[in-house]
Structures are given as structure tokens and as C-alpha cells.
C-alpha positions as CSV (number, residue, x, y, z in Angstrom):
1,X,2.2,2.8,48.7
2,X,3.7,2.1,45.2
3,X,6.8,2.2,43.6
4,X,7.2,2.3,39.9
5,X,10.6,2.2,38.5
6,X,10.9,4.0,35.0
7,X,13.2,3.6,32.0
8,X,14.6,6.7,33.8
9,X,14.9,4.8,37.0
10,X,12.5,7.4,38.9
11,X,9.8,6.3,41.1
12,X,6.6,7.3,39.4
13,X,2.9,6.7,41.5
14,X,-0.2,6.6,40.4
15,X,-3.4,6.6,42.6
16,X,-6.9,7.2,43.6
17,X,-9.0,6.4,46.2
18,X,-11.0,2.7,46.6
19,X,-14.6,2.7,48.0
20,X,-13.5,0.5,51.0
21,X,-10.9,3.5,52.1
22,X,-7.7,2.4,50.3
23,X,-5.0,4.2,48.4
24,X,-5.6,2.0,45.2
25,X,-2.0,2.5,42.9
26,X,-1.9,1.7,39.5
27,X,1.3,2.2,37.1
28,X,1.5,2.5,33.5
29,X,2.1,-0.2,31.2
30,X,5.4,-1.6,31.5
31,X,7.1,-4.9,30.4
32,X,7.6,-6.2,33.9
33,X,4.7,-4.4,36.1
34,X,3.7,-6.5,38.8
35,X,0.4,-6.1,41.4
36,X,0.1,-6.5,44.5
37,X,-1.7,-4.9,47.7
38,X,-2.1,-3.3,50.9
39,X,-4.4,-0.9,52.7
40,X,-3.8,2.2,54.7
41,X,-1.2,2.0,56.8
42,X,-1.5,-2.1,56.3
43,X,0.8,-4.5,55.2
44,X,1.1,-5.7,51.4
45,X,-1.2,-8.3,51.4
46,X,-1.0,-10.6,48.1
47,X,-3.7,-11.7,46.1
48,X,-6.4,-8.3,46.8
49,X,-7.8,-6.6,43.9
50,X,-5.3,-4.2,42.1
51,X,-4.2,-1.3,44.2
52,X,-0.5,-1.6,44.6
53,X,2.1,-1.6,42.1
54,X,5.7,-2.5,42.5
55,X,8.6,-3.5,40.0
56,X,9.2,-6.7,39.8
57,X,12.4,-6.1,41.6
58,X,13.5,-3.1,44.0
59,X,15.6,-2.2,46.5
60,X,14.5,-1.7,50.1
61,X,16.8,1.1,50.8
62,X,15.5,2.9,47.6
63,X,11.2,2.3,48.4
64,X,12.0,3.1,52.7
65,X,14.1,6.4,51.4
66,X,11.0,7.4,49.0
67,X,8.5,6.7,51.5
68,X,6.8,4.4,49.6
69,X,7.3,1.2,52.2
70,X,8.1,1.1,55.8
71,X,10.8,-1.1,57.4
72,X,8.1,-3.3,58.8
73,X,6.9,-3.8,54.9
74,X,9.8,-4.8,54.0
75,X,9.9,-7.6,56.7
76,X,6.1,-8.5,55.9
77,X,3.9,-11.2,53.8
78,X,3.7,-8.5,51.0
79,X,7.4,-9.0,49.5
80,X,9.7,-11.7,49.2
81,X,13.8,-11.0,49.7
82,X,16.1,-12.3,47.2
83,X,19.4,-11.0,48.3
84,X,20.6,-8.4,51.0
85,X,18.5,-5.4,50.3
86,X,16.8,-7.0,47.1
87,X,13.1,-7.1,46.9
88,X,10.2,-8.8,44.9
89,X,6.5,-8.2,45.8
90,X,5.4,-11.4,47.3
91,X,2.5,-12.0,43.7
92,X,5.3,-12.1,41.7
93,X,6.2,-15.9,40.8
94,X,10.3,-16.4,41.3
95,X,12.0,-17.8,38.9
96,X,15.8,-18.3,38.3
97,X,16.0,-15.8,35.7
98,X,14.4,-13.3,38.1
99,X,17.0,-14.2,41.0
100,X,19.9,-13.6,38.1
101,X,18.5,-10.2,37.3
102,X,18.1,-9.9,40.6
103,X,22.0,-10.5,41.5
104,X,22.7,-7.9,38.7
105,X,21.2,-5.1,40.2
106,X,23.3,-5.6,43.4
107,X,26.7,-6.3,41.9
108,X,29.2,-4.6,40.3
109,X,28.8,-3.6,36.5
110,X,31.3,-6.1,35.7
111,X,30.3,-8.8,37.3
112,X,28.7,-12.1,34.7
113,X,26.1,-14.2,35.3
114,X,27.2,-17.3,34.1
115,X,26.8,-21.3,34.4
116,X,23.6,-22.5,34.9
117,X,22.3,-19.5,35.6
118,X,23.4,-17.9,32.1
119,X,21.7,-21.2,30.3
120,X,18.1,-20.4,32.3
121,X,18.6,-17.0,30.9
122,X,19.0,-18.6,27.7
123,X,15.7,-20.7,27.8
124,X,17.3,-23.9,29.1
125,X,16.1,-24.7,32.3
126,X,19.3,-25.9,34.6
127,X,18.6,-24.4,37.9
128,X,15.8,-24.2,40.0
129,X,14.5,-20.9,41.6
130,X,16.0,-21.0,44.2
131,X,19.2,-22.0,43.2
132,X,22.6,-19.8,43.8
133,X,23.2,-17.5,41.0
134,X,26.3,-18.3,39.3
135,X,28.8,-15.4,38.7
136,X,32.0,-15.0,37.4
137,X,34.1,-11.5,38.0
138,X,37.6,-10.2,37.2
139,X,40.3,-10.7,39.1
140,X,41.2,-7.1,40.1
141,X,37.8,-7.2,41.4
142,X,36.8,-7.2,45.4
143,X,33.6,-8.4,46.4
144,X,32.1,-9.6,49.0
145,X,30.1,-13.1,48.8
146,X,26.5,-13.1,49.2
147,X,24.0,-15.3,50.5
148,X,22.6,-16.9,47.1
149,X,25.5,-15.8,45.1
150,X,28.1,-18.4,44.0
151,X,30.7,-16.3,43.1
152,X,34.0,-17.4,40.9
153,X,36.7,-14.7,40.6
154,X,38.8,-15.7,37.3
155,X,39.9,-13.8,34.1
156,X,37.3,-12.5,31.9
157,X,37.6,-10.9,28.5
158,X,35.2,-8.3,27.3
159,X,34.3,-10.8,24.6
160,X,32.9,-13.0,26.3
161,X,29.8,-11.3,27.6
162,X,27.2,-8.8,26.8
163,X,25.0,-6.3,28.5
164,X,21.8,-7.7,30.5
165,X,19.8,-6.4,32.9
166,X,22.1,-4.0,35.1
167,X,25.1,-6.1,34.8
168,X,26.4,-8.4,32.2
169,X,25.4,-12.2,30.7
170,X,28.3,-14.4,29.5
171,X,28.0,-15.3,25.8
172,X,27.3,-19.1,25.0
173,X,30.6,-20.1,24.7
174,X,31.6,-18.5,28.2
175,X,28.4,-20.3,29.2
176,X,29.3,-24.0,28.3
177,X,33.1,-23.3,29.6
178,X,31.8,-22.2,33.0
179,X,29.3,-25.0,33.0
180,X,32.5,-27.3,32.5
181,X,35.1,-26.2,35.2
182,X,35.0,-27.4,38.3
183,X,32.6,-29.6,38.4
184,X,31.6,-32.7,38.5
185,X,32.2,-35.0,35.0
186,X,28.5,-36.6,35.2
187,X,27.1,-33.2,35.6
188,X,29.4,-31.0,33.5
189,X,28.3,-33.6,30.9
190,X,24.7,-33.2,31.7
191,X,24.7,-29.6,31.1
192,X,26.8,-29.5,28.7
193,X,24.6,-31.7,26.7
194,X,21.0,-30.0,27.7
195,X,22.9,-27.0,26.1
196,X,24.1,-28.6,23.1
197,X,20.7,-30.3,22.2
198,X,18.7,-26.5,23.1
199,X,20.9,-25.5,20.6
200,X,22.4,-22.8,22.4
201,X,26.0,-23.9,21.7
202,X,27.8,-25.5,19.2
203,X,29.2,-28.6,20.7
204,X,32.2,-28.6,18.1
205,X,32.6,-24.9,18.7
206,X,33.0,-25.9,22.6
207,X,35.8,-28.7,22.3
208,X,37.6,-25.5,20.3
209,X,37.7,-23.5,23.1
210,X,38.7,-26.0,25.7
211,X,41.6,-27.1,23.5
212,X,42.6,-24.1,23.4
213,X,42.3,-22.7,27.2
214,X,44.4,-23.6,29.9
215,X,42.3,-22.8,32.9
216,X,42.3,-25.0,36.4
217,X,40.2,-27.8,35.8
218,X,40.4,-27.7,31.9
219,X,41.6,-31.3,31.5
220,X,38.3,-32.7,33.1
221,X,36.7,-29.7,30.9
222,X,38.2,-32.0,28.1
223,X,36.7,-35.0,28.9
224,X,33.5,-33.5,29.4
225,X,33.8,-32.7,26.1
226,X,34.5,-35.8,25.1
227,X,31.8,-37.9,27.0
228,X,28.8,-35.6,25.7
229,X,25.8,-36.4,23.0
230,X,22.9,-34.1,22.9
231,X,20.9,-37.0,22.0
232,X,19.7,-37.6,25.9
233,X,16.7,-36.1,26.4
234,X,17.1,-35.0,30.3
235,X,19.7,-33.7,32.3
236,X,19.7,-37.4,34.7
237,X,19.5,-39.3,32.1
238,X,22.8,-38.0,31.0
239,X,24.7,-38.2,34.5
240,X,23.3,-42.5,34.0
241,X,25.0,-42.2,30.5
242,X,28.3,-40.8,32.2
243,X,28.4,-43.6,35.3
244,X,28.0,-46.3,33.7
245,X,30.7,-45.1,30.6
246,X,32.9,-44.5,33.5
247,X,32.5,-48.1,34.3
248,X,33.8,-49.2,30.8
249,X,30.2,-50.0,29.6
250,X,28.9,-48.5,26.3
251,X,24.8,-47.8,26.5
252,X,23.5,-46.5,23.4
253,X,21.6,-43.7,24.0
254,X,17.9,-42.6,23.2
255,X,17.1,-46.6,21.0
256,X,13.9,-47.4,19.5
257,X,12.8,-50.9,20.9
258,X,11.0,-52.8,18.4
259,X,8.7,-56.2,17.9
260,X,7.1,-57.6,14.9
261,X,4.6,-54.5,14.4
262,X,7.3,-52.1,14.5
263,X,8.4,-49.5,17.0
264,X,7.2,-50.3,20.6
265,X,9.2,-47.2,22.9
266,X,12.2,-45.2,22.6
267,X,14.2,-46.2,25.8
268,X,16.4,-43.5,27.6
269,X,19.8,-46.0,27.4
270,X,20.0,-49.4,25.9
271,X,22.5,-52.8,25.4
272,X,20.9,-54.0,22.2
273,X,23.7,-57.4,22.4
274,X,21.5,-58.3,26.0
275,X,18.2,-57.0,24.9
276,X,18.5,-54.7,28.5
277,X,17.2,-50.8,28.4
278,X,18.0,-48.7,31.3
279,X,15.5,-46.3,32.0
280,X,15.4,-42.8,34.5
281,X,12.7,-42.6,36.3
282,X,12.0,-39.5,38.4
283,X,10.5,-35.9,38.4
284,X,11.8,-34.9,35.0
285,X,9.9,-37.6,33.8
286,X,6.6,-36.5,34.9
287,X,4.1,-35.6,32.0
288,X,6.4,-37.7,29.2
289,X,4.4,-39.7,26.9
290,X,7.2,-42.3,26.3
291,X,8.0,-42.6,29.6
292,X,7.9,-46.4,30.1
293,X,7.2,-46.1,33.9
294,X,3.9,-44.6,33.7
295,X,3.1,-46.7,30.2
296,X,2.5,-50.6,31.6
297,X,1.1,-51.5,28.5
298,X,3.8,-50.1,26.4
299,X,6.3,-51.8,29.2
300,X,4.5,-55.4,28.9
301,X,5.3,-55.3,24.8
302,X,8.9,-54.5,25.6
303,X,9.2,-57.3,28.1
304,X,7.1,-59.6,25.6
305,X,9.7,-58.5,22.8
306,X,12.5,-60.4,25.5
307,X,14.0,-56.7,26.8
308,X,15.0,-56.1,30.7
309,X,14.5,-52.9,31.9
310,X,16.3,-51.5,34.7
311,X,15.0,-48.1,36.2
312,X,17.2,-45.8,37.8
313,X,15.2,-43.3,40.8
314,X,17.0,-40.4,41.6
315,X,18.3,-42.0,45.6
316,X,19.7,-44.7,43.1
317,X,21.4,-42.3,41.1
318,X,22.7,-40.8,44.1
319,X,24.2,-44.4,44.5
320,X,26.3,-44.3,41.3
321,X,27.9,-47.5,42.5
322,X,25.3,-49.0,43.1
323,X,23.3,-47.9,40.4
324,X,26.3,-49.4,37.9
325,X,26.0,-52.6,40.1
326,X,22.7,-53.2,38.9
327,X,23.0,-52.6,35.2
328,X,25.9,-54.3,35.3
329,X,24.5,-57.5,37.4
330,X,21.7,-57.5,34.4
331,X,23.7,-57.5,31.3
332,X,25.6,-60.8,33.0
333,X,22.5,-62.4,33.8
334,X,21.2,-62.2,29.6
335,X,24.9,-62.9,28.4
């Protein structure tokens, strides 16, 4: 079967019948139509020809009350479950932004999406698909948590989001706050300054507010504040920044290493005085041009120019002891 949900909400079908026997559904143009199949009395099966149509998300309760899917669909290949009673047909690709439209369809009106979640909404990618969606909701409200929800009850003012979806998004500033409490400094600050350099928040704009809030956790907020520069490129590169600052060193960030014929590579963190570059080197590196670990070439002309580098994996970041161990074990060795 099919299931089409309108601007009216309605369920709206479409069909006529295949030469093989199936019920092929179609629906009109929409913004979020997705396609999937299933024959006769079959399961939804992704990746056939068109003949089923399904909104990108659904309810089961809604589809198994209209007929349009059985109980055993909804436990089948054909869709994928996102929450309690939350559907996506199985050929449409998951994304974060999907999950947080998702949450907004099962929770109260009032409830914000918020965070992380709020900043993938906003084009900067922070959390991965499958990530919790982050939420903040009013006090006075009662809710019960939710697989795949990570729900913060605190005081919200109507300023500080707007509608989206079928619930509400926080507004930038609400955004970069929530991305600040109560969490860790290194990756407060690594948000914060993904944010910052997206240009989805004015960073100046942000130390205003958390002067000027008093919420649990808003002296670290503070600091966050004070530790950012949307100069890093990637969100690790900023949690390296944070350790090793914590540590009393000063790395300047995002420094053009050069020889004789100019510019040789722009290193993720650097200690000009020692001639030592620290550089991350994981999975948000991969498909970077300047990326020193997959340039030897460019790497031999900064070692011939008399620069160290020391590359931080993510299990060494992991180790932020250890990883400030190391850097720090370099710059003695070339003082």
C-alpha cells in the first residue's frame, strides 16, 4: 500500500495496476516524497521499481489504522524505526536532520530541538545520524524520555525559538548556549567554534549572553567562551587546541609553514619558537588536500624546512594526557 501525507495531513493514494500483478502507487509531487516497494500482500522491499510511496516520515499507528500497512510491515525490511511509533521507509537515506524532525512529530508542541541537533539543522554538521536528538522543554512540562531523545527540562522563553517541522527549533543563540552547558570544555569549545566559523552565530554575540545568564553550568559556559577561535578548521582539531591550552601551552592555530620558495602547508596547530606543528589525523581528515598525512611530499619539505610534526589519531585524543605528553616531550626536545 501507500501512504501520502498532505499539506492537509490526509492520506492521499494513488495507483494502478503493474504488468507483473502489483498495486504500483505513485503520489503527487511533494518536497519530501520518498519511493519504495512491495507486492501484493508482500513486504516493502527497497530498491524495486517505483510502486510504493510513503512520506518520508509516518506514524505506524496512523498507516496500520488506514490500512495502508500491516503490523508485520511495520516490523519488516521495508521501513526503518526512528523512535516509538516513528517510521521512515527503509530507501530513504537517514540523516540527523531527518531524526530531529522526526522527534518533532512525537513530542509536545513545545518541545526545542536544540544542541547539536539544532546546528545540523542549521547546515553544520555536529552529530551523526544516529545520534540522540537534543531537546530542551519547559519546566511545567512532563514527558517521558525516549529511546534516542536526550531530553533537558530547563526554562525556555518564547524568544528563543521558532516554528520547525511539527515542533519548534531553538534560535542560534539558544543553539550555542545549549551547545555550552553541561558539557565537556574541549567539546563545548569545539562546537562552539564549528558554529562560529559556519557563521551561524556571532561569537561576540554569545559571550553577551553567557555574561548575562545564570544557568547551572554557566561559569564553564564562560570559559568556553573564552577558549574558542573559529579559525580551526575541524571539530578535533579544536578539542587538541583546548588540551593542550589546558596544559598552559599556547599552539597557534591554523599557521602557514614556509621555506625559501614560500608557503609549503598550513598546519592544523603550531609552536613557531620550536619549529613543532601538531597535526589531527583521523576521519575528518579524509578527502583534505592540505592534509599533511596523506601529502609525503608536502610532509618531506616541512621536515626539510627543520619542523617536527606530531600527529594526533583519534585513540590518542581519547588519551588527552597522553596526547599533551607527547607535544609536550617535543617542544623540550627542540628547546
Amino acid at each position: 500500500m501507500c501512504v501520502h501525507v498532505g499539506a492537509s495531513g490526509g492520506w492521499q493514494t494513488v495507483g494502478r495496476q503493474s504488468p507483473r500483478g502489483h498495486r504500483l502507487w505513485t503520489t503527487r509531487p511533494g518536497p519530501w516524497t520518498a519511493v519504495c516497494a512491495t507486492a501484493p500482500g508482500g513486504p516493502i522491499v527497497p530498491g524495486m521499481p517505483i510502486t510504493v510511496s510513503l512520506p518520508e516520515l509516518f506514524l505506524g499507528s496512523d498507516a496500520v489504522a488506514a490500512g495502508l500497512l500491516t503490523p508485520d510491515q511495520l516490523r519488516g525490511p521495508g521501513v526503518r524505526r526512528l523512535f516509538r511509533n516513528l517510521y521512515a521507509p527503509a530507501c530513504v537515506r537517514v540523516t540527523h536532520e531527518l531524526r530531529s524532525r522526526g522527534a518533532t512529530r512525537i513530542l509536545p508542541a513545545d518541545a526545542v530541538v536544540t544542541g547539536r541537533s539544532a546546528a545540523c539543522v542549521r547546515g553544520v554538521q555536529l552529530a551523526y545520524p544516529d545520534d540522540p536528538v537534543e531537546i530542551v522543554a519547559p519546566l511545567a512540562r512532563r514527558l517521558v524520555r525516549r529511546s534516542g531523545i536526550d531530553l533537558r527540562r530547563t526554562e525556555v522563553e518564547p524568544d528563543e525559538s521558532v516554528p520547525w517541522a511539527w515542533g519548534r527549533l531553538a534560535t542560534p543563540l539558544r543553539m550555542a548556549l545549549d551547545l555550552l552547558l553541561d558539557r565537556p570544555l574541549p567539546k563545548a569549545v569545539a562546537d562552539l567554534d564549528a558554529v562560529v566559523r559556519a557563521g551561524a552565530v556571532d561569537l561576540a554575540e554569545v559571550a553577551a549572553l553567557v555574561r548575562a545568564r545564570s544557568d547551572r553550568g554557566i561559569v564553564a559556559a564562560r570559559r568556553a567562551v573564552a577558549l574558542a577561535d573559529p579559525r580551526a578548521e575541524v571539530p578535533p582539531e579544536s578539542e587538541v587546541r583546548v588540551w593542550l591550552m589546558l596544559a598552559g601551552l599556547e599552539p597557534v592555530p591554523q599557521y602557514w609553514v614556509e621555506d625559501a620558495s614560500g608557503r609549503i602547508a598550513r598546519v592544523d596547530l603550531a609552536f613557531p619558537a620550536q619549529r613543532v606543528a601538531v597535526e589531527y589525523d583521523g576521519q575528518w581528515r579524509d578527502g583534505q588536500l592540505w592534509a599533511l598525512n596523506h601529502d609525503r611530499s608536502r610532509l618531506n619539505r616541512v621536515h626539510a624546512a627543520g619542523w617536527e610534526v606530531v600527529f594526533v589519531t583519534a585513540p590518542l585524543l581519547a588519551r588527552p594526557a597522553r596526547m599533551v605528553a607527547e607535544v609536550e616531550g617535543v617542544l623540550r626536545s627542540r628547546s
